[in-house]
N, C-alpha and C positions, 0 to 999 in steps of 0.2 A: 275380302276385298270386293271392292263393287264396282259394279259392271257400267260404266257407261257410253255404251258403243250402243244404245237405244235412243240417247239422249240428242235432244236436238241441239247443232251447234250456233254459238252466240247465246244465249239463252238463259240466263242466271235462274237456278233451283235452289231450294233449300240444299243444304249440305249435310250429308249424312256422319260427316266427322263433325265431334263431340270438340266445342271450344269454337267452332267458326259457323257465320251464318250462311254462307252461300258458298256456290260450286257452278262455275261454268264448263266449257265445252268449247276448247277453240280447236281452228288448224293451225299448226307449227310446223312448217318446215316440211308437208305431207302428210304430218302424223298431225293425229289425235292427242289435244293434249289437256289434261285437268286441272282446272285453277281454284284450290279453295280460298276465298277473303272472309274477310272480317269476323272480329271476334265476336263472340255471342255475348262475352262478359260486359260486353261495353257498347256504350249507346252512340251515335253518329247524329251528326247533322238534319238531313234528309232521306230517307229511306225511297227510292225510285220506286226501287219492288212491291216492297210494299210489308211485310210481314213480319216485319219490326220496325212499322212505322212508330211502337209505342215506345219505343226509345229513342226516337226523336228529341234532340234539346233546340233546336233550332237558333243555334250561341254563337253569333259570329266569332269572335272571345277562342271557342274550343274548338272552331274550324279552323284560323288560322295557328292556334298551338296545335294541330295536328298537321296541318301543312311544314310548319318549323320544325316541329319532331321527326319528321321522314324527308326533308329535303326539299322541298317544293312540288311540285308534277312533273308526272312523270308520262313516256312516252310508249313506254315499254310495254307492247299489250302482251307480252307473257309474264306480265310482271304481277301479284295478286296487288301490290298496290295501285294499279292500275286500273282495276278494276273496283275496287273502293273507293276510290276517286271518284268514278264514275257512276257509283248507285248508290252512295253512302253518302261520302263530302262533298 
C-alpha cells in the first residue's frame, strides 16, 4: 500500500495503481482521502496535467458520448468522476 500522507493536497499525480492515470489528495470530512481517475487504457479530450496529453483526441463527438455515458456532471468532489471532468473532459 502506499503512503500518501506526504502528498500535497488538491494536487493531481501520476497514479501508482496499474489501469488509472492520476491520483489526487483531498480533505473529506477531516480525513484524508484518495481519489484514483481515469483510465490509462483510454484517451480523453484535454489533458489539463499534462502527461497524457498524447492521448488527446480533442472530439467534441467523444466528449459528449462520455458525458451521456456517466450522466452529465457531476458535483461531487469525492467522486473520481469529478475529477475527470475536471482535468480530462
Amino acid at each position: 500500500m502506499t503512503d500518501y500522507s506526504s502528498k500535497a493536497l488538491n494536487k493531481p499525480f501520476k497514479s501508482p495503481i496499474k489501469g488509472k492515470k492520476y491520483t489526487i489528495v483531498i480533505m473529506d470530512k477531516g480525513k484524508r482521502r484518495v481519489i484514483h481517475f481515469g483510465s490509462s487504457a483510454q484517451g480523453q479530450f484535454k489533458d489539463k496535467i499534462g502527461l497524457y496529453s498524447s492521448m488527446d483526441n480533442n472530439d467534441p463527438k467523444r466528449k459528449k458520448a462520455f458525458y451521456d455515458r456517466f450522466g452529465g456532471k457531476t458535483n461531487d468532489k469525492t467522486s473520481p468522476l469529478y475529477y475527470s471532468q475536471r482535468f480530462l473532459w
